[in-house]
C-alpha positions in Angstrom: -53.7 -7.9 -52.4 -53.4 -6.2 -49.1 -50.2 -6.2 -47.5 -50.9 -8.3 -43.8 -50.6 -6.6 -41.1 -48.7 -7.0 -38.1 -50.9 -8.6 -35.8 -52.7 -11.2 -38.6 -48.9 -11.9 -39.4 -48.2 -12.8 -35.2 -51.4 -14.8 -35.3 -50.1 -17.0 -38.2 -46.7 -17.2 -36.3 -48.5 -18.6 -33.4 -51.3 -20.6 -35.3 -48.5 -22.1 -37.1 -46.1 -22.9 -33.8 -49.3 -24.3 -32.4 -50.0 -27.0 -35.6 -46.2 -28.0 -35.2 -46.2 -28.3 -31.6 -47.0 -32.1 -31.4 -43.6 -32.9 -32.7 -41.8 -31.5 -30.0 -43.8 -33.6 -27.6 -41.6 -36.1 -27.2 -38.9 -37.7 -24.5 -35.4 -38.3 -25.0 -34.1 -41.5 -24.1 -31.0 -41.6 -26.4 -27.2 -42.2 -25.6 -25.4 -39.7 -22.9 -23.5 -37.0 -24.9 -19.9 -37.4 -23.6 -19.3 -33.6 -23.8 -21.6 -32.6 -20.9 -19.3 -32.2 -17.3 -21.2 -31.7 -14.0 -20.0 -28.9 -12.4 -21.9 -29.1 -9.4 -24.0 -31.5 -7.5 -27.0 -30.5 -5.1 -29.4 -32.1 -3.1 -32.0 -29.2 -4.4 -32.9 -28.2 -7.3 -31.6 -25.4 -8.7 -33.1 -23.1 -11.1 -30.2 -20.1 -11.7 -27.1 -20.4 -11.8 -24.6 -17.6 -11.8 -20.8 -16.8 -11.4 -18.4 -14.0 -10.9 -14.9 -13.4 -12.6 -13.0 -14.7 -9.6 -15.3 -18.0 -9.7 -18.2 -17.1 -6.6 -21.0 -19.3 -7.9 -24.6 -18.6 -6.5 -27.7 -20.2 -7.0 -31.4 -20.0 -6.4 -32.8 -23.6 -4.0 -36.2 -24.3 -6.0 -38.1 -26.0 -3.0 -40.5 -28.5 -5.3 -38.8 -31.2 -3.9 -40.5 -30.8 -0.1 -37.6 -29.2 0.9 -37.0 -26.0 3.4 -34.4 -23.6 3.9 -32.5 -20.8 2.1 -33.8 -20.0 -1.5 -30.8 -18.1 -2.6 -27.8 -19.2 -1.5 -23.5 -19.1 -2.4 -22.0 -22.3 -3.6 -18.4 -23.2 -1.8 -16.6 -25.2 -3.9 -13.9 -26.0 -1.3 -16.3 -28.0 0.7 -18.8 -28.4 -1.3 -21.5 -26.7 0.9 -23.7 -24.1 0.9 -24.4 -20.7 2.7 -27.8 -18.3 2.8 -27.4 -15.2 0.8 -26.8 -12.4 1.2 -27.8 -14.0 4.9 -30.3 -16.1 6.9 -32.3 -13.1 7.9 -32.9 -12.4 3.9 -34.0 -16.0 3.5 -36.4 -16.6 7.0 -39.7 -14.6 5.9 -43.0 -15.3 7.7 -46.4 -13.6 7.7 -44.9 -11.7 11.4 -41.7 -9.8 9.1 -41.7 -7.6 6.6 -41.9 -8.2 2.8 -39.7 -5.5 1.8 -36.7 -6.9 3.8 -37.1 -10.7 3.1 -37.1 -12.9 -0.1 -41.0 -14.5 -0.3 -40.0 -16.0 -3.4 -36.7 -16.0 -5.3 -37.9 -16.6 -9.3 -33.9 -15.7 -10.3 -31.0 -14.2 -9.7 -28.1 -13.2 -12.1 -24.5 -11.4 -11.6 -25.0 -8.0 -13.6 -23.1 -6.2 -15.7 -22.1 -3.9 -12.8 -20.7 -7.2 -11.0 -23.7 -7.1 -8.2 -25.7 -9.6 -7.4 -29.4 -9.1 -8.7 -32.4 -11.0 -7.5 -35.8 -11.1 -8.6 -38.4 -11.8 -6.0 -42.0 -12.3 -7.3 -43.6 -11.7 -3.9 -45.2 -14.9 -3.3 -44.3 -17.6 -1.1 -45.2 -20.6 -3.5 -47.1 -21.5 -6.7 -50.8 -20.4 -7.0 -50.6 -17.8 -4.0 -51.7 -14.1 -4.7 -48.3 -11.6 -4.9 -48.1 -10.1 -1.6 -49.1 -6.6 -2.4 -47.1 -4.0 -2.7 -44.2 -5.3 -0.8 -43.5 -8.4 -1.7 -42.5 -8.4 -5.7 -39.1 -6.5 -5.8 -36.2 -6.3 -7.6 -32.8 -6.8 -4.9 -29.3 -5.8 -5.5 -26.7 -6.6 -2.8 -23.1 -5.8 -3.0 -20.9 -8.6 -3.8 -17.3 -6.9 -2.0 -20.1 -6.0 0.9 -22.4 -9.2 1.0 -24.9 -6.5 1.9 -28.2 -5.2 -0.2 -27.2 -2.6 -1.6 -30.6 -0.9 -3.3 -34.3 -2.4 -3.4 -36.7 -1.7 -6.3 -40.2 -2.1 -5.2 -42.6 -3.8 -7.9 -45.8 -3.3 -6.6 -46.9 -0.7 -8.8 -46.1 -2.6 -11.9 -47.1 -6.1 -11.0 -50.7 -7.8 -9.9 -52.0 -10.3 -7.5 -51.9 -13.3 -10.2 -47.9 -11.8 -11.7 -45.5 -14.2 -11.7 -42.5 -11.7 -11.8 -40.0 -13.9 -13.7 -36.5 -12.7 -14.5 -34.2 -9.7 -15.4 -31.8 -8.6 -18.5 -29.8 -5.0 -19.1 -29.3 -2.3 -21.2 -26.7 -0.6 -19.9 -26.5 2.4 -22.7 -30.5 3.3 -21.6 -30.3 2.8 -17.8 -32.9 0.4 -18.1 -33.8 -3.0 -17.1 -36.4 -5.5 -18.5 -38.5 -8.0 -17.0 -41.1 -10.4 -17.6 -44.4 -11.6 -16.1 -44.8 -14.8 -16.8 -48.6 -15.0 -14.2 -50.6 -11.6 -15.8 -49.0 -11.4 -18.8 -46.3 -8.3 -20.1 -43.3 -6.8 -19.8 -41.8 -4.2 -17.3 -39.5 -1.8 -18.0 -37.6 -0.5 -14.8 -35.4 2.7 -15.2 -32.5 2.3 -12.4 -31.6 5.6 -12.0 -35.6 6.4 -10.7 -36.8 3.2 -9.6 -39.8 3.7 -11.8 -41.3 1.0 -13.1 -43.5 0.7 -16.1 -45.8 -2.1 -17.6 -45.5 -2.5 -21.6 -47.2 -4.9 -23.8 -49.8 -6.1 -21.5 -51.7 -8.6 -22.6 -50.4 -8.5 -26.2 -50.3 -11.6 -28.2 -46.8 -12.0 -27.9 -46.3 -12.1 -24.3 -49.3 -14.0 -24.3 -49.1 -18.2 -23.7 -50.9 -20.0 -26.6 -51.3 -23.5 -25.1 -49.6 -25.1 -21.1 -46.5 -26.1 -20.9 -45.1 -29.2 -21.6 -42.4 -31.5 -20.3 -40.7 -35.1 -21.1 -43.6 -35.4 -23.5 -46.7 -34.6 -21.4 -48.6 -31.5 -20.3 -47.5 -29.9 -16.9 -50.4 -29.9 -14.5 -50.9 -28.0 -11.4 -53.8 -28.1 -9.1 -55.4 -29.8 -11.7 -55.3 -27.7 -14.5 -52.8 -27.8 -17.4 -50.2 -24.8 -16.4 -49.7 -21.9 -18.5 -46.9 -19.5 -18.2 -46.8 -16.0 -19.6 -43.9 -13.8 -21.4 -41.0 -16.2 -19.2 -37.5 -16.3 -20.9 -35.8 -13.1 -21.7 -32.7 -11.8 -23.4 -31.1 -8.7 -24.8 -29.0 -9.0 -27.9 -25.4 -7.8 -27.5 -25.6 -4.7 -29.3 -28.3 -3.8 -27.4 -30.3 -2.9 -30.4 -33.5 -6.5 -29.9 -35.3 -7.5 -26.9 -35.8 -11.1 -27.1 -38.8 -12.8 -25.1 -41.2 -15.6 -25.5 -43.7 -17.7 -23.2 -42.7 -20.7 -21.6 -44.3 -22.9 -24.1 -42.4 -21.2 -26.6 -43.0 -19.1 -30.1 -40.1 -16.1 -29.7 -40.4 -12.6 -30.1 -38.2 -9.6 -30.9 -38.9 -5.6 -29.9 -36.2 -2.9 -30.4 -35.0 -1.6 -26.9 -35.8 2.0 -28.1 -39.5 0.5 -28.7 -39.8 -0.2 -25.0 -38.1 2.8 -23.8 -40.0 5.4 -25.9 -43.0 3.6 -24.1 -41.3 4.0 -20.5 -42.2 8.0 -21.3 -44.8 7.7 -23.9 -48.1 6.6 -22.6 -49.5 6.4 -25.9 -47.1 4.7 -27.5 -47.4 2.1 -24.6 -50.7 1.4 -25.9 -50.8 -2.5 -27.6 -52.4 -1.2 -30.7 -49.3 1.0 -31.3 -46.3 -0.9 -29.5 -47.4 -4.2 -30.7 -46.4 -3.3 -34.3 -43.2 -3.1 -33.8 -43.0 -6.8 -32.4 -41.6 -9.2 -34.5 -42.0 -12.9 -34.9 -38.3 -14.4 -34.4 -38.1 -18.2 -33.7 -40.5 -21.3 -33.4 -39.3 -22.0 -30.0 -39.8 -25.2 -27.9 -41.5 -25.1 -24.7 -38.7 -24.2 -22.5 -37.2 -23.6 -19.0 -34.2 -21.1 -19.5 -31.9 -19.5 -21.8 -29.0 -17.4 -22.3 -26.9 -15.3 -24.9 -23.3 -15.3 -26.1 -21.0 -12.8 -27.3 -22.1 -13.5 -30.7 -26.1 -13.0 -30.6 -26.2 -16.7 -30.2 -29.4 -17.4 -27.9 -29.5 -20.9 -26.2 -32.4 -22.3 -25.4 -33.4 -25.0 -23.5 -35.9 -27.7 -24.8 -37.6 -29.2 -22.2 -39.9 -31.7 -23.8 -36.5 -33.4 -25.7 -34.0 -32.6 -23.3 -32.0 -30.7 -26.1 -30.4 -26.9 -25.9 -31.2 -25.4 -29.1 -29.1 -22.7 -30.4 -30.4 -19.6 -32.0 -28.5 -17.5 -34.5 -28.9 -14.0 -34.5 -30.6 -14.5 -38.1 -33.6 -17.1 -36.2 -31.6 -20.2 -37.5 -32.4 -22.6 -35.0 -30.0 -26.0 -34.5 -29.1 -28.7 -32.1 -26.7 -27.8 -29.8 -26.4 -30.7 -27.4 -28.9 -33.3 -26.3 -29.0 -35.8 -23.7 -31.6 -37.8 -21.0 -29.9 -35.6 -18.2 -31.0 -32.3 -19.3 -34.1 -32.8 -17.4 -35.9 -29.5 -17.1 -32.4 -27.1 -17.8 -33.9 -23.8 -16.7 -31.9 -20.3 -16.4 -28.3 -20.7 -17.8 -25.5 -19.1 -17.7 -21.9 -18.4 -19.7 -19.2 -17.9 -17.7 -15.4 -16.3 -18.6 -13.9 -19.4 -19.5 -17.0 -19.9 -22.4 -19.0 -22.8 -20.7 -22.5 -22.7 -20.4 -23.7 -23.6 -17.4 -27.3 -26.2 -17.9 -28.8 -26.8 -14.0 -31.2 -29.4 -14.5 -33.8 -28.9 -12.2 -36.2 -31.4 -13.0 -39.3 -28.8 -12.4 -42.0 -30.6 -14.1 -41.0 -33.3 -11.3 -42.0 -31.2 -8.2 -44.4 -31.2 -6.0 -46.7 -28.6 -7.6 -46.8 -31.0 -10.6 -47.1 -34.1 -9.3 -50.7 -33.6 -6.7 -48.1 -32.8 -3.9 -45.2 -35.7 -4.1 -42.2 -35.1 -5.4 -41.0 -37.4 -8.6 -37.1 -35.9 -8.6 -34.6 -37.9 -8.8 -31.6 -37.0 -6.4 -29.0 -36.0 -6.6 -29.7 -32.8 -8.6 -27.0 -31.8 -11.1 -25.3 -28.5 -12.5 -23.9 -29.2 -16.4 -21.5 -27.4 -18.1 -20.3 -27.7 -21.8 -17.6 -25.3 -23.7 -19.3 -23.9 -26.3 -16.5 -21.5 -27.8 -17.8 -17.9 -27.1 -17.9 -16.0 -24.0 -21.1 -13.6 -22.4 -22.7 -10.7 -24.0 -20.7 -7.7 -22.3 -24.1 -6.5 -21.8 -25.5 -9.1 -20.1 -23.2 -9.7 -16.7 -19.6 -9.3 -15.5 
């Protein structure tokens, strides 16, 4: 008997996440879990969450609720307010400025490992519009003892009209960065010494979505049309040996780092047929908003369909970590230096782009915390 090959052995992974995916499709209506503390509470929803050392808190303003204003903004516990970041000017684009000064559409934001501030901005001003070409997509660092950007990475040359630039993870050994498209589906890798950016596994099965998302038990629709997301979630193990992605609707992957940085120089081992043999099958994911990773390898993922966050072990043991009706939608989390995990519920699949234009969110919108014993990946942010 032949010994399967890497690809028939990703299409049974996939095949197989697809036959079990009707058990995930189902709501949570069970008892509150008296573990889970709001941290925060909004009257947007947020989608990112991040903090610094001495306890700055930032977040990305998801405007599916009807809302306007700031997309990015700095979280003042004090009064409980908050403030456009790194300014108004950042956050005021229109068709008359210019898309390489102004956020068109903050997708994430995350404090690095160098203790910046670094925002991903896919380059479009809301669901279903082309990426504003080459300008718009970008990668934005501003200084956080400044408050002023500090370096720009223009995109364009490594994303397309229909990319969905999503989010952004280290390896800080390399000098690279990695980031997914969850519209035309692939990776980028992004050196950050150069600037250069380079697409990798585009198109491949992994990055790939098999079926639309799902939410509270029901396919997301937008304009019509069950939605589909690409390679979304993304993490780097703390070693910085695996690069962990998946598509929203879930079935995880695994690459080694050096895989996708031989390819930054190699253009023909960028080529599918060659990188996409070293990809490995890792977890049957849920569909899922967000995750993040511990100190251990532990990867948290959140489970949108059963409002659960699933913990991965560095091994692909998946369990239950916590699960309750208010972890509506938890997309991008985050572990801070006192080992909580920050969970913003942001209620996506209730927007406007979901919903033929009317908001179903229920306000107010809430940030949840829970300890969870371990603190970041040193890798992965300050």
């Amino acid at each position: 008997m032949k010994t399967m090959s890497i690809m028939n052995l990703k299409c049974v992974f996939f095949a197989v996440a697809f036959l079990f995916r009707p058990v995930a499709l189902q709501s949570y209506n069970g008892p509150e879990d008296s573990r889970l503390n709001v941290e925060v509470v909004l009257d947007v929803p947020t989608t990112g969450a991040s903090t610094t050392p001495d306890g700055r808190i930032f977040f990305v303003l998801a405007r599916v609720d009807g809302s306007t204003g700031p997309q990015l903004v700095e979280y003042h516990p004090s009064n409980k307010s908050t403030t456009a970041y790194p300014n108004e000017e950042w956050n005021s684009y229109s068709e008359d400025k210019d898309p390489a000064t102004h956020f068109l559409g903050v997708n994430s934001q995350r404090v690095g490992p160098d203790g910046n501030l670094w925002v991903v901005d896919k380059g479009a001003t809301s669901f279903g519009t082309p990426v504003n070409l080459p300008h718009g997509p970008k990668v934005v660092i501003v200084d956080l003892k400044s408050n002023e950007v500090h370096r720009t990475y223009p995109m364009g040359n490594a994303t397309r009209a229909a990319s969905l630039l999503d989010d952004i993870r280290f390896h800080n050994s390399t000098g690279k960065a990695y980031l997914t498209d969850a519209g035309s589906a692939g990776l980028i890798v992004l050196d950050l010494v150069s600037g250069s950016a380079v697409r990798v596994l585009d198109g491949d099965l992994s990055t790939r979505e098999y079926m639309p998302v799902s939410a509270e038990g029901r396919i997301v629709y937008t304009q019509g049309k069950p939605w589909y997301v690409s390679a979304d979630q993304l993490e780097v193990s703390p070693d910085g040996t695996y690069f962990y992605y998946q598509p929203s609707s879930g079935g995880m992957s695994r690459i080694e780092t050096q895989w996708l940085d031989q390819a930054f120089y190699n253009s023909s081992l960028d080529s599918n047929a060659i990188l996409g043999q070293y990809v490995e099958p890792y977890a049957f994911t849920t569909p899922t908003g967000g995750t993040a990773i511990d100190a251990d390898g532990n990867i948290y993922n959140s489970d949108v369909d059963s409002q659960r966050i699933i913990k991965i072990s560095p091994n692909g043991t998946m369990t239950t970590l916590i699960q309750d009706p208010r972890l509506l939608w938890v997309d991008a989390m985050w572990i801070d230096a006192s080992q909580r995990l920050w969970m913003p519920a942001a209620q996506l699949n209730r927007g406007e782009p979901f919903n033929n234009g009317t908001s179903k969110i229920v306000k107010p919108n809430y940030v949840y915390s829970l300890n969870i014993g371990v603190g970041p990946s040193p890798i992965d942010h300050a």
